[in-house]
N, C-alpha and C positions, 0 to 999 in steps of 0.2 A: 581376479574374481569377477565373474559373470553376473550381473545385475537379474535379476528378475525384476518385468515389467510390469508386472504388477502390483507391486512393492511400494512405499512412500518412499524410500530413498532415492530409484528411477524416476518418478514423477515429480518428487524436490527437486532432484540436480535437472532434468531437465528443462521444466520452468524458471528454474535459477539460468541457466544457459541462454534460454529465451529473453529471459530481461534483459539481462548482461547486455546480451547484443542489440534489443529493440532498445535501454538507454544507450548505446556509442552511438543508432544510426537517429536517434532523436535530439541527441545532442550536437552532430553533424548536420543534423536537419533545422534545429532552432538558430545556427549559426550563420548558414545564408539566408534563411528567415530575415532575421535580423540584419542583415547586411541589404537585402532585398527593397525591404518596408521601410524600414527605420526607426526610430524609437516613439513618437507618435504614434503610428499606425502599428505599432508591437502592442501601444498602453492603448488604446481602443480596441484592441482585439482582447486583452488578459479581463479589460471589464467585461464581457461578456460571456467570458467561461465560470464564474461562480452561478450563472443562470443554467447553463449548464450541467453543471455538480447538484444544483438545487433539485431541477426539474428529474434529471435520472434518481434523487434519492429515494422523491417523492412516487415514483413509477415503475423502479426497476428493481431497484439493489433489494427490498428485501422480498420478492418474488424470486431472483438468482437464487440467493439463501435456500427458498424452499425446493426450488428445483434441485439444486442440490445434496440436500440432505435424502430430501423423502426419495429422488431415485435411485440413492447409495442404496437404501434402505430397501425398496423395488426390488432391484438386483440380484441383493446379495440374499434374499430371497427366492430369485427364480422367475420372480412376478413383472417379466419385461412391460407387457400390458400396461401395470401400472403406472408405470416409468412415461410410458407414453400420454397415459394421462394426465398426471402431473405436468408434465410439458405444454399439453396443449391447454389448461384450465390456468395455467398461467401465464400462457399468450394472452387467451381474453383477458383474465384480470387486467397485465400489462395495457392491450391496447384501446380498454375501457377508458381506465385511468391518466391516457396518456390523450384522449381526446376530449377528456374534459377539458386537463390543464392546457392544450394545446391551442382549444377554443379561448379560454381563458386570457392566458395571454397574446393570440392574433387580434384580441379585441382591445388589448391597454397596451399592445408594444408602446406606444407613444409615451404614456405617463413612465410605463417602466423604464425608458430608456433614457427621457427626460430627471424626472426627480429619483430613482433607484440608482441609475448609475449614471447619472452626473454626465452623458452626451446624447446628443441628438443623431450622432453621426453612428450611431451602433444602431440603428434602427433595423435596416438590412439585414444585418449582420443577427440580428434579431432572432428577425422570424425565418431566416435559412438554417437557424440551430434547430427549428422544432422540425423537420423531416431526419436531419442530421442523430437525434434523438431519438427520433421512432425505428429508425435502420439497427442504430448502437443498442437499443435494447431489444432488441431481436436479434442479434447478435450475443449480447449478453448470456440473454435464456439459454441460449443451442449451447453456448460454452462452457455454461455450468452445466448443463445436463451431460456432455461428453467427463465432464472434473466427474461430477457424481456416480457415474458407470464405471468409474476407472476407467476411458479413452484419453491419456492427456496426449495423445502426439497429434490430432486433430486439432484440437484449438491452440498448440503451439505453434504448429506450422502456419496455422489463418493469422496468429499473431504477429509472427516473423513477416508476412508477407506484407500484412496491412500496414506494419510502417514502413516499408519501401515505396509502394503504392500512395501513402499517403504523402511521404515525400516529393515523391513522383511529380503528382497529382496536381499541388498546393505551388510548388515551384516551378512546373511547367506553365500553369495557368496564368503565375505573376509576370514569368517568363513574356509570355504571346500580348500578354493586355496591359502590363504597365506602359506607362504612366497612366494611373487614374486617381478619383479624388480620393482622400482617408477610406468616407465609408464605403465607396467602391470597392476600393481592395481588401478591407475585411470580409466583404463579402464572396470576395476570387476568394479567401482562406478556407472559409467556413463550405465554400462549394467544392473544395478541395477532399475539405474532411468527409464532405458527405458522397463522393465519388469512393474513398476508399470503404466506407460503411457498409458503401453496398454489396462492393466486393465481397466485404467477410460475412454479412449476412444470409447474403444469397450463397454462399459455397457452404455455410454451418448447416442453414436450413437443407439443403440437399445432402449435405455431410449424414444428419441426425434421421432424415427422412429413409437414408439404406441403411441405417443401422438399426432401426424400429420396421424394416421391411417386413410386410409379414403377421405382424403384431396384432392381435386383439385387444383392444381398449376393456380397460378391468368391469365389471358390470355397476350398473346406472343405482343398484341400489347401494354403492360404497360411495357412491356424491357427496353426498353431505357430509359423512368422515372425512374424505379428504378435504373437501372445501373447510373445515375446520382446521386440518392440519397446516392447510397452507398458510392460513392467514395467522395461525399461534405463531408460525415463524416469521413472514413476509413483515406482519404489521411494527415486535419486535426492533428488528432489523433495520426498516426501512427507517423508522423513528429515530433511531442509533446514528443511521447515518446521516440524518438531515440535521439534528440538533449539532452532529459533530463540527459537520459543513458551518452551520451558522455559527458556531461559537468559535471554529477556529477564525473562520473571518473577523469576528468579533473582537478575539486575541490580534491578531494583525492589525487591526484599526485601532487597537489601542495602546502599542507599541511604542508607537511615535508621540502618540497625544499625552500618556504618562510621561515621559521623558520631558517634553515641554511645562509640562504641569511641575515638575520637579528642578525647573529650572535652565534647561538645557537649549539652546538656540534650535530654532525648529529646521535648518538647515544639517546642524551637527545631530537633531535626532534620527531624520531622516536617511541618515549617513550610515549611523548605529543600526538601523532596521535593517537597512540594506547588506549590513554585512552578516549580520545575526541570522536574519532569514532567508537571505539570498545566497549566499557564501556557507558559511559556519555547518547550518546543521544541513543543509543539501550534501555537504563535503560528510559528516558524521554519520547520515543513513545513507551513503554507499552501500556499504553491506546488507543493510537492510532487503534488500532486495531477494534474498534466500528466507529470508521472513514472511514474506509474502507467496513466495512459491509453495514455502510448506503448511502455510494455511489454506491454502485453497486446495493441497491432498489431505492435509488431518481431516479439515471436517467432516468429508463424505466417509471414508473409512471410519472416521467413530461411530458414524451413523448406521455405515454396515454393521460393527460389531455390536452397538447397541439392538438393530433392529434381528441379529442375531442372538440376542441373549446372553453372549462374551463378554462378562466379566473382568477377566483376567488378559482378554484383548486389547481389550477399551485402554486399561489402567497401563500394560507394557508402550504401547502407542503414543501414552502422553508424556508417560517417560522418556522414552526416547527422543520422544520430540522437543523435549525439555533441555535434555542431554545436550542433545546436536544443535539445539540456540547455545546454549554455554560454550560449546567448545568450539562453537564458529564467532560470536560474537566478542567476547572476552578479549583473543589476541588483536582481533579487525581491528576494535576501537581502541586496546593499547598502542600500536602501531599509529592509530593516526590521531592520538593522543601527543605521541613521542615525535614523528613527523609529520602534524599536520599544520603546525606553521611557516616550516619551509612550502610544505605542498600549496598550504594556502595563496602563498606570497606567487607562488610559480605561477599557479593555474589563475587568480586574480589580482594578480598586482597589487594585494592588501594587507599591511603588516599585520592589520588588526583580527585577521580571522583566527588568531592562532588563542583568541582572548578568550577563556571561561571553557576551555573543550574540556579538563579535568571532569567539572560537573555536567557539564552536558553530555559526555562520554556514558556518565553513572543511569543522566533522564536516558539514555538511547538503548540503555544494557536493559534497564528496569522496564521501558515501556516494550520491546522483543517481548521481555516474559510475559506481560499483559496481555498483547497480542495473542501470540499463540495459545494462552490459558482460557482468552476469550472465543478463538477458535472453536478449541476443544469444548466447552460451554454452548453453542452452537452447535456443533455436531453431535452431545448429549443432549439437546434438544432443550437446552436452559435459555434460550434468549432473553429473556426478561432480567434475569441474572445480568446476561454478560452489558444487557443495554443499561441498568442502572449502575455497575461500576462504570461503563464509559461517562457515563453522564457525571456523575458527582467527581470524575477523575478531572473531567472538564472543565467542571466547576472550578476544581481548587486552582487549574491554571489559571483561570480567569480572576478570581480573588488577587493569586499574586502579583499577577499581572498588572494590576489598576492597585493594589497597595504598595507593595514594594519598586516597580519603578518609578511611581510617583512619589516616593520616599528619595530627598535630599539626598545624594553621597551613594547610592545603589549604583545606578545605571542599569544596565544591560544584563548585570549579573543574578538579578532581581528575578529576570526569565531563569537562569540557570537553576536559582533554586525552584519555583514553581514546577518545571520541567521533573526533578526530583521527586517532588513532594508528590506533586498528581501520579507519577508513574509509580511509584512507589503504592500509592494507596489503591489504585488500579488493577497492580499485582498481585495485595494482599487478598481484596476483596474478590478477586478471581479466583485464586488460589482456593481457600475458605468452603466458596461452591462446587470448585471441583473436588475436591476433600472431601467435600458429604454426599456429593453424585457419585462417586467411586469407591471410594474408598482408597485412595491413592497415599502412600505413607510420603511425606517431604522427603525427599534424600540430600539433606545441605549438603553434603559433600562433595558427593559428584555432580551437581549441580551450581555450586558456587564457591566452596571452597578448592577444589583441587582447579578446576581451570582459572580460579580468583590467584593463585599462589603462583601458579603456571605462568599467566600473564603480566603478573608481579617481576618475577623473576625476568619472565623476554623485554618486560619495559624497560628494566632496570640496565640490562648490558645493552640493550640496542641504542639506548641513549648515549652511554657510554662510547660505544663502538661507533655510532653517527658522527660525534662529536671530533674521536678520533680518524675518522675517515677524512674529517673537515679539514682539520686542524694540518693534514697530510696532504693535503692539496686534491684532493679528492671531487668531481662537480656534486649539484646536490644529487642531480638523477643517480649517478652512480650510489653515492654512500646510503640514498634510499631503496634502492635496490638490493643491496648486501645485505642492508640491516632487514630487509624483509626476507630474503631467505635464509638468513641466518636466525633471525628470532623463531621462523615456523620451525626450525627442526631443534633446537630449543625449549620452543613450545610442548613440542610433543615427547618429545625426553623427558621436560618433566613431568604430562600427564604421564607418560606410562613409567616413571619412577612411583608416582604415589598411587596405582594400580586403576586409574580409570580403564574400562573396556572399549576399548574404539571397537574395533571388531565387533561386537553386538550391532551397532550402529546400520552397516553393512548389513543385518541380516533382516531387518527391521521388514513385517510383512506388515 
């Protein structure tokens, strides 16, 4: 079957293809990293990337957003012009904003780096993030504007390349100049990153400049509309995603300190975090990764078919998209439900990570549908919607967090249920908005019932069959291998016994 590329399914699998490969060559890349530097100079470098995360929320992400949407919307109108305008009216925003905060902090890196994060020796390492910063979100912009016009092989391919380059770049450098002191060589990182920045910046920006060849800018008196529209979405957006950044740091800093407060030796809590967050759910959002691809093509296409007056566009769209989390995510994470404590033990030497995947399996299915719902909420032009469930969804993490680990006799599983609870109520409240922006009927069934049974069923013999493999003298690579090709076609036996349409899937425009 011939793909059409202009499709969401061509532009999912192919950002999904893109990930896949930029995490193996990021993971190969963190690995002599770390062999390079050492574990010192790894934890001087990770404090400085919540500055990072901070500063892009504050400047970038939700300016992406409106690039995004409003040139789907441009587009699929006809109105390239305006497409270009959007583009360039949130360059300025962007590098208004981005020289405020920049001055800002050139002028207190010291206090920030002293009392914020707790070393002196990040100073460097500092103030080389804020050009590092201004590259990446010029960057940014060009690539959501390629997502929003429907170009995705443009910024997949700049994606592909920039982490080779940044590879490249970061290891060659440590290569030629080690040995030097901590904050030295944080700074060989960070001049690393900002070699590959510029690469992608400067190839997106000429990339976006021939493809707006030509173009007349929309006229002077539609300003103000759009300067309105940008910011209903940017402001949104960008808020969503700074509170997320702080409150997940927030969770992580209180991880360890619940556990101690509950009793726990702060050496054995420390332990606990590390496999939780470092190990456990890294290994359970693997798949995840196809979540992501197909939110950055949902949005602009709902945006098309909204700014097209599509209806019954919009609503098929979210379904499917619905669809295709269920019937990708359900079997993933029973499989590494069923073998993720051998996998655990392989890939980290850690008995422990095999501990609480059941419910964390459930937080990782629930928060996908979240996702995507809040996507779609986005691309209807509901931000405010999708940013108060993220928020209060955050919230209840944070509640469990600091009640239930600090609760005697919990531990670690204390997250497992929060994990639930928040994603759960995320989904609902997401869900509820899309329901009254659409009109979109639930379909429990194909959505959670038949792939819920489907991957009942593959969990249920693949453990079986695992176990038998074992027991057979079997290694574990192998018997993990069987039980994965054997449960997928299984899997899909039984969706297509209780009549799910894959096939639709595939046709998905």
């Amino acid at each position: 079957m011939k793909l059409d590329r202009t499709s969401m399914l061509y532009g999912t699998l192919l950002l999904t293809g893109t990930g896949i490969a930029g995490q193996f060559l990021g993971f190969v890349y963190r690995i002599l990293l770390s062999r390079l530097i050492g574990a010192e100079v790894m934890g001087l470098y990770q404090l400085i990337m919540p500055v990072y995360s901070v500063l892009l929320s504050l400047t970038a992400v939700g300016l992406t957003a409106a690039v995004s949407n409003l040139s789907a919307g441009y587009f699929a109108r006809g109105e390239r012009g305006g497409a270009a305008q959007v583009l360039r009216r949130c360059l300025v925003g962007f590098l208004v904003l981005f020289a405020l905060l920049a001055t800002v902090t050139a002028l207190l890196y010291d206090p920030i780096s002293v009392y914020l994060l707790g070393d002196a020796r990040t100073q460097t390492g500092l103030l080389l993030l804020l050009p590092c910063i201004l590259l990446t979100g010029v960057e940014n912009l060009h690539k959501h504007f390629f997502y929003g016009t429907g170009a995705i092989r443009p910024p997949a391919a700049v994606e592909l390349c920039e982490q080779v380059i940044r590879a490249a770049a970061v290891l060659g450098l440590l290569v030629l100049f080690l040995p030097q002191n901590p904050e030295r060589t944080v700074a060989i990182i960070v001049l690393g990153m900002i070699l590959c920045e510029l690469f992608s910046s400067v190839t997106l920006v000429l990339l976006a400049r021939r493809r707006l060849a030509g173009e007349r800018l929309q006229e002077p008196g539609a300003s103000a509309r759009m300067n309105r529209q940008i910011l209903s979405i940017a402001l949104p957006v960008g808020l969503t995603s700074l509170l997320g950044n702080l409150m997940g740091s927030a969770n992580a800093v209180l991880i360890p300190q619940r556990l101690v407060a509950a009793g726990a030796e702060v050496s054995r809590a420390m332990e606990e975090f590390g496999v939780l967050c470092g190990m456990t759910m890294p290994m359970l959002c693997l798949p995840t990764a196809f979540i992501g691809a197909l939110g950055l093509v949902l949005m602009p296409k709902l945006a098309q078919g909204t700014a097209l007056g599509s209806g019954g566009l919009v609503r098929r769209r979210i379904d499917r998209s619905m669809l295709a989390t269920s019937v990708l995510m359900f079997p993933a994470l029973t499989l590494l439900v069923v073998l993720g404590p051998t996998l655990g033990q392989l890939l980290f030497q850690e008995e422990n990570v095999g501990r609480h995947l059941l419910p964390l399996a459930v937080g990782v299915l629930l928060s996908c549908w979240q996702a995507v719902l809040g996507c779609a909420l986005n691309g209807l032009g509901r931000q405010r919607g999708a940013a108060r469930s993220s928020i209060l969804s955050g919230g209840v993490q944070l509640a469990c967090t600091y009640v239930l680990l600090g609760t005697p006799g919990v531990g670690v599983g204390g997250y497992a249920v929060g994990v639930v609870l928040s994603s759960a109520l995320g989904a609902l409240l997401n869900w509820a908005q899309v329901r009254r922006a659409t009109g979109l009927k639930l379909r429990l069934f194909d959505w959670g019932v038949a792939p819920g049974l489907a991957a009942l069923l593959m969990g249920l013999a693949c453990n079986l069959l695992f176990h038998i493999l074992l027991d057979a003298g079997a290694g574990d690579l192998v018997a993990m291998g069987a039980c994965t090709l054997f449960g997928a076609v299984l899997y899909l036996a039984a969706l297509q016994a209780q009549g799910v349409n894959l096939v639709g899937l595939f046709r998905l425009r």
